[in-house]
Backbone as ProteinMPNN parsed JSONL, in Angstrom:
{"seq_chain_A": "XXXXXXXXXXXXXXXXXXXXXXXXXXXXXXXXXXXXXXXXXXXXXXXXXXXXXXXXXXXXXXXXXXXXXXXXXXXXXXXXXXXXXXXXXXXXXXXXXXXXXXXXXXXX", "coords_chain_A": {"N_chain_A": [[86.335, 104.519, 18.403], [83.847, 103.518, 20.504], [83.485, 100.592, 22.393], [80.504, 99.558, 22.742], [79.56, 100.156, 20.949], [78.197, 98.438, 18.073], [79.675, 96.829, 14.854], [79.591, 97.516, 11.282], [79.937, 95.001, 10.228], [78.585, 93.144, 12.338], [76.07, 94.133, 12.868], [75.259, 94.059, 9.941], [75.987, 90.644, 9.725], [73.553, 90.248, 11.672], [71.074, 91.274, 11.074], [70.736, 90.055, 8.727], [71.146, 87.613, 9.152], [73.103, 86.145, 8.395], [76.273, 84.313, 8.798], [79.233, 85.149, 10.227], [81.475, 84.927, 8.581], [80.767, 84.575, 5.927], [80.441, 86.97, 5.581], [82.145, 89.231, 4.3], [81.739, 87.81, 1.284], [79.456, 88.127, 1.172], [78.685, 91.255, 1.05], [80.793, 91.938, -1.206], [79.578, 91.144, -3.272], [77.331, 92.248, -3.297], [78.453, 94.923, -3.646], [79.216, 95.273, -5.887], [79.087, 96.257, -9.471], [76.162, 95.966, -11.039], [76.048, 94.352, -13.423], [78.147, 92.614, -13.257], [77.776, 90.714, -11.568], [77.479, 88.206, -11.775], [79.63, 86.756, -12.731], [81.396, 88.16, -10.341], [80.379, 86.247, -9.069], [81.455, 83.547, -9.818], [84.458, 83.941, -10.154], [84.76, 84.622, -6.939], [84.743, 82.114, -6.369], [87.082, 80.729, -8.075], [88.789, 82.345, -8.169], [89.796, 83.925, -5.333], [91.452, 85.295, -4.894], [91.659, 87.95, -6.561], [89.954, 89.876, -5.792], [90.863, 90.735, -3.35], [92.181, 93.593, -3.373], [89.826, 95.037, -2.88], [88.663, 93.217, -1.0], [90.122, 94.018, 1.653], [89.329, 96.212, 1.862], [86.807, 95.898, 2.177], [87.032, 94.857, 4.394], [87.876, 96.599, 6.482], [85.854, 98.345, 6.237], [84.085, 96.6, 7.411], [84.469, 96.971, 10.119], [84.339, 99.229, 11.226], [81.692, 102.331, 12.724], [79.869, 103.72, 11.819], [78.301, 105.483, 8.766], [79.922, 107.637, 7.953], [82.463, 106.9, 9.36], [82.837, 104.942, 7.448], [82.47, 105.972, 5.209], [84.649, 107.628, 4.933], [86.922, 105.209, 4.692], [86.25, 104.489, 2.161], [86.873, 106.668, 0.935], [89.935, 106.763, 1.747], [90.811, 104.496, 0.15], [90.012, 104.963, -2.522], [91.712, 105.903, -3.367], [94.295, 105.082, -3.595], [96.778, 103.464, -5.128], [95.882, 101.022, -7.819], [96.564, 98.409, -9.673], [96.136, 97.048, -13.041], [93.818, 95.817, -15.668], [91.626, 94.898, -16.217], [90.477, 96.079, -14.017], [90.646, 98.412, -13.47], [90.118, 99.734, -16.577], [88.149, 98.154, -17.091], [86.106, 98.085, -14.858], [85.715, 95.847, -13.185], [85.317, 95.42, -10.469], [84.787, 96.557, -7.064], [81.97, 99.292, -6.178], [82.535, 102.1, -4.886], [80.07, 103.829, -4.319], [78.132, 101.923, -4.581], [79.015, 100.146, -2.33], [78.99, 101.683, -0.214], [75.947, 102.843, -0.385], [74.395, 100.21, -0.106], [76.071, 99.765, 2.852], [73.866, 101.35, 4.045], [71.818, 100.629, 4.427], [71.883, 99.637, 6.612], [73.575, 100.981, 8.967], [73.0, 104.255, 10.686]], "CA_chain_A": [[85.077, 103.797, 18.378], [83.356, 103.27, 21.547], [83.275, 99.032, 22.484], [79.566, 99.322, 23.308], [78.83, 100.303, 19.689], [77.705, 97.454, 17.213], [80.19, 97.34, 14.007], [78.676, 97.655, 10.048], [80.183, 93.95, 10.239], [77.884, 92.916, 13.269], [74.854, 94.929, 12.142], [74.906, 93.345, 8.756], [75.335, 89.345, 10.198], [72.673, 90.103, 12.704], [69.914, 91.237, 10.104], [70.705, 89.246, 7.439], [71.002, 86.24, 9.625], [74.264, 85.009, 7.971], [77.715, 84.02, 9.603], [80.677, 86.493, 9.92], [81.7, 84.248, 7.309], [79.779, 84.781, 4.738], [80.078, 89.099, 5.598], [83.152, 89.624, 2.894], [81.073, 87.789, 0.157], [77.803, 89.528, 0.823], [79.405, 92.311, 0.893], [81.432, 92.147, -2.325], [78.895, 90.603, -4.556], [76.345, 93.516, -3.239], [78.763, 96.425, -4.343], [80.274, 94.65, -7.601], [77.966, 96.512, -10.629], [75.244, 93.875, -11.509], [76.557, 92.912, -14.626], [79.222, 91.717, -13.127], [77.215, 90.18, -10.332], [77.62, 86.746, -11.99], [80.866, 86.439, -13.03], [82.104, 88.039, -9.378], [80.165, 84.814, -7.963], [82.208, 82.399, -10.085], [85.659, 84.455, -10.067], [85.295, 83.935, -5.66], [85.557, 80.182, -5.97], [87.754, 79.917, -9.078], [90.416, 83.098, -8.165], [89.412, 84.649, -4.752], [93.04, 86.589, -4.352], [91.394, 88.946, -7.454], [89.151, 90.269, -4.638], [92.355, 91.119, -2.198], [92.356, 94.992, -2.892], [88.123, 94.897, -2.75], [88.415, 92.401, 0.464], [90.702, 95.248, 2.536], [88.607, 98.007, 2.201], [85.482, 95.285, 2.986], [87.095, 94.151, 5.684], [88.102, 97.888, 6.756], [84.302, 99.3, 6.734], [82.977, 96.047, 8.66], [84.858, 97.499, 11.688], [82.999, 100.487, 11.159], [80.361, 101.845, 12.893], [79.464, 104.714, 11.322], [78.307, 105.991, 7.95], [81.009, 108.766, 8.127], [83.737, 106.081, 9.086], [83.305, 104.149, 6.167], [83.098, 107.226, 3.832], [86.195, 108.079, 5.228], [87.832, 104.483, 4.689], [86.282, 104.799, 1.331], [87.984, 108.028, 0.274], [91.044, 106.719, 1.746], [91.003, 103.11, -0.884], [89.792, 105.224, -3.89], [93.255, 107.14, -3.681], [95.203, 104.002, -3.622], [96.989, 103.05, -6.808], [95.186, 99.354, -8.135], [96.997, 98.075, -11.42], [95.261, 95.804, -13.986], [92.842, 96.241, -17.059], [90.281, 94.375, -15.814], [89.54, 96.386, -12.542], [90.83, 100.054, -14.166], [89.525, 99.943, -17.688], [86.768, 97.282, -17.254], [85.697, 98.835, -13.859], [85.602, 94.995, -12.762], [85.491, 96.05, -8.879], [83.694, 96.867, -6.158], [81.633, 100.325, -6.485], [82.391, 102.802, -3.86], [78.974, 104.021, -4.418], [77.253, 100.872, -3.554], [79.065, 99.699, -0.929], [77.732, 102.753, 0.603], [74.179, 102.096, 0.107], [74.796, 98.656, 1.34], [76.206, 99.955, 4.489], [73.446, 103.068, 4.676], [70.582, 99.851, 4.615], [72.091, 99.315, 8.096], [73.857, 102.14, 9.77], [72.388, 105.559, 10.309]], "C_chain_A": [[84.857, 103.174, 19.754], [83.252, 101.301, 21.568], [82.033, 98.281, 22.66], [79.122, 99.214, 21.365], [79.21, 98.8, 18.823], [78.458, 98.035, 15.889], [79.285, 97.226, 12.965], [78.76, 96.29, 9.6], [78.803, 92.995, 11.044], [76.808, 93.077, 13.055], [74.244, 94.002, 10.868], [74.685, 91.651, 8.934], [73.959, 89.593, 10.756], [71.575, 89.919, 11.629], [69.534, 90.872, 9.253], [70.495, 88.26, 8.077], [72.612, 85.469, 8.774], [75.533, 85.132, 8.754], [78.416, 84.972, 9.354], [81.603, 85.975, 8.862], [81.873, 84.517, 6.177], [79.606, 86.524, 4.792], [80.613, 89.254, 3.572], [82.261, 89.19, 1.768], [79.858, 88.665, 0.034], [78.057, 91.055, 0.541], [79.849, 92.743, -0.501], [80.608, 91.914, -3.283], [78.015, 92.134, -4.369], [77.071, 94.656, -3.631], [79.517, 96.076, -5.661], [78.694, 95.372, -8.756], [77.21, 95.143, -10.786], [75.653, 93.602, -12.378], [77.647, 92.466, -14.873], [79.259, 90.666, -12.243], [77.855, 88.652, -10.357], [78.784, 86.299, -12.187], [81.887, 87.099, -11.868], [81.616, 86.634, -8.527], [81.025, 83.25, -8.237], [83.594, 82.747, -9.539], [85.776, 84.265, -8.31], [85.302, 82.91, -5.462], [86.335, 80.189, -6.863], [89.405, 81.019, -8.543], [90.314, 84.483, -7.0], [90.283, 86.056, -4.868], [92.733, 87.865, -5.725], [91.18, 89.775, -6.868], [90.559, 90.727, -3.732], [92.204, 92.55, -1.769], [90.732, 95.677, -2.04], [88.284, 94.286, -0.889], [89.264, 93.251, 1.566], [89.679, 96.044, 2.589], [87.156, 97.058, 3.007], [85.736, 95.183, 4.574], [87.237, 95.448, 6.958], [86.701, 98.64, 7.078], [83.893, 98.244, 7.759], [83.68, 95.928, 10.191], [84.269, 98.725, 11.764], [81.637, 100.517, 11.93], [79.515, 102.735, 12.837], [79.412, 104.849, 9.941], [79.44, 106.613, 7.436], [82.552, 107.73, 8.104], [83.769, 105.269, 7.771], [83.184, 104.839, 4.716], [84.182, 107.45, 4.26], [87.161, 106.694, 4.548], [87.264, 104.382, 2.681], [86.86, 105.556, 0.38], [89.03, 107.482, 0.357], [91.473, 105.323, 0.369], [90.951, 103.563, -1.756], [91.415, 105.876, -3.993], [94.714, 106.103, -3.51], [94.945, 103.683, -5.128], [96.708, 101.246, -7.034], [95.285, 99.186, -9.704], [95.808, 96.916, -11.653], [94.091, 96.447, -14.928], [91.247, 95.627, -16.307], [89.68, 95.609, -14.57], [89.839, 98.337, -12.822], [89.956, 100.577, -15.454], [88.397, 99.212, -17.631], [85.982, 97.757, -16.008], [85.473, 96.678, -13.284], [86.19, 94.774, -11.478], [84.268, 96.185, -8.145], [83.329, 98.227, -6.518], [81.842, 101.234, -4.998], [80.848, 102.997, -3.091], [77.896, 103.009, -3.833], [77.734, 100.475, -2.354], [78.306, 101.077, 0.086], [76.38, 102.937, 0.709], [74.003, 100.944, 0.439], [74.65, 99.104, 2.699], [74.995, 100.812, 5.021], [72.094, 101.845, 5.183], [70.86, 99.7, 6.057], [72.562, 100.113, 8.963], [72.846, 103.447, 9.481], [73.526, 106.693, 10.181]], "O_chain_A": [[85.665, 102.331, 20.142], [82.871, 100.812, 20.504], [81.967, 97.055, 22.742], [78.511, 98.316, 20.786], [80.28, 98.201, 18.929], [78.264, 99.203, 15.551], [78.151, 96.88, 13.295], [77.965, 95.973, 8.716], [78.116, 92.24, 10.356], [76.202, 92.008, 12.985], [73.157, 93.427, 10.806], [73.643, 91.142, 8.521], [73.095, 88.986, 10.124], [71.165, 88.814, 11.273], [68.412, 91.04, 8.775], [69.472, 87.697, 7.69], [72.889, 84.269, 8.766], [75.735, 86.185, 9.358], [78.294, 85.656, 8.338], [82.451, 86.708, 8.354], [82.9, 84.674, 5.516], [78.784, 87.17, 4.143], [80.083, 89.323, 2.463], [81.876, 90.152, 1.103], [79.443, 89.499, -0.771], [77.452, 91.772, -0.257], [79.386, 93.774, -0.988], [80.857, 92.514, -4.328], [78.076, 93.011, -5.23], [76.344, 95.567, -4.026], [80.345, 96.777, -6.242], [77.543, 94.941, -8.697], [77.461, 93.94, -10.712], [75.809, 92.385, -12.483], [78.177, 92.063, -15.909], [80.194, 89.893, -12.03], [78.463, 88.057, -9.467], [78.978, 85.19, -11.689], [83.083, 86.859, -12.037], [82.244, 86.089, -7.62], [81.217, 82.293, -7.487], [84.031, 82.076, -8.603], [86.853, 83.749, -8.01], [85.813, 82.482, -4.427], [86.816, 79.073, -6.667], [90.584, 80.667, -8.537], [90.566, 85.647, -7.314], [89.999, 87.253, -4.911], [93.624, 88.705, -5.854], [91.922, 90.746, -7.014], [91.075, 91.466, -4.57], [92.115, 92.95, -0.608], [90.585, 96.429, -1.076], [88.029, 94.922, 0.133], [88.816, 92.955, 2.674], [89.279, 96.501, 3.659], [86.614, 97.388, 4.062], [85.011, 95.344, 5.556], [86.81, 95.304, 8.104], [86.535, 99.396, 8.036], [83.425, 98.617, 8.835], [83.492, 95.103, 11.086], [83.607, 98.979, 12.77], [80.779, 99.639, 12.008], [78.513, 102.769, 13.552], [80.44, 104.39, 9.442], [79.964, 106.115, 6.439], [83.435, 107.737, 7.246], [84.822, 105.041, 7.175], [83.575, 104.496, 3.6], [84.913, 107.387, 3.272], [88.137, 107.042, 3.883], [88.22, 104.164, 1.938], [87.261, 105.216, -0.733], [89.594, 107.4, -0.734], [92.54, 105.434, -0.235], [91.741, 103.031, -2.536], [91.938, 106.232, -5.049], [95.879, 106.462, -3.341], [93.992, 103.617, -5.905], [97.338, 100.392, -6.411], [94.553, 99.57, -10.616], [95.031, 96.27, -10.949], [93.616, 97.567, -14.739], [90.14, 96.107, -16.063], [88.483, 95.85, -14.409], [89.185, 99.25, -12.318], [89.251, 101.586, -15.422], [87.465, 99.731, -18.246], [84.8, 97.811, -16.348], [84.318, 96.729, -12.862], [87.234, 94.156, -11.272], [83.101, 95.993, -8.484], [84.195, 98.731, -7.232], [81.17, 100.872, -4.032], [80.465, 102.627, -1.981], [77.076, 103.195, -2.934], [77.006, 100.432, -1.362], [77.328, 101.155, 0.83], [75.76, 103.155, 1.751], [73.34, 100.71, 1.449], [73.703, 98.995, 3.478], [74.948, 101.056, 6.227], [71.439, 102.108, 6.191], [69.846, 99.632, 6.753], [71.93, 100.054, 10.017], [72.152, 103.654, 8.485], [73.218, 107.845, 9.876]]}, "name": "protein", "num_of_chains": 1, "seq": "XXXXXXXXXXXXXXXXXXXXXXXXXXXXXXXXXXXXXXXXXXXXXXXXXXXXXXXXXXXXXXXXXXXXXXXXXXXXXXXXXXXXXXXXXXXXXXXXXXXXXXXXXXXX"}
């Protein structure tokens, strides 16, 4: 990745207007299914470290600065083994799928 190029991290503060801060949550709440929307906004103040395997791969695309790179870091997280009922059987996770239209609102 070239040093001139603008990451999917960078991109996303800029146009949103919010802090590098505040990326990981925007981030996570925007690819969590909606009807889990609400109960991922309580679960990051009451038990962030749930978020852990979710907050790698976030943190992994917003160095990204390509489409392509973060399908790639995508593929590589879905093929990682992630125990628990909640986030296997309940799908109570991030969506591959969205985070990728997330990122596509801002990269080309």
């Amino acid at each position: 990745m070239a040093t001139d190029q603008l990451t999917f991290r960078d991109v996303c503060c800029n146009r949103l207007g919010i802090p590098r801060a505040a990326f990981e949550k925007k981030v996570l709440l925007a690819s969590l299914p909606s009807y889990y929307r609400l109960l991922g906004f309580f679960r990051w103040y009451l038990n962030r470290s749930y978020f852990k395997p979710d907050l790698e791969l976030i943190r992994a695309v917003g160095d990204c600065a390509s489409l392509r790179e973060i399908r790639s870091e995508i593929t590589f997280f879905h093929h990682q083994k992630h125990r628990g009922m909640q986030r296997n059987f309940l799908h109570f996770r991030i969506s591959g799928k969205r985070l990728l239209s997330f990122a596509h609102r801002f990269l080309p």
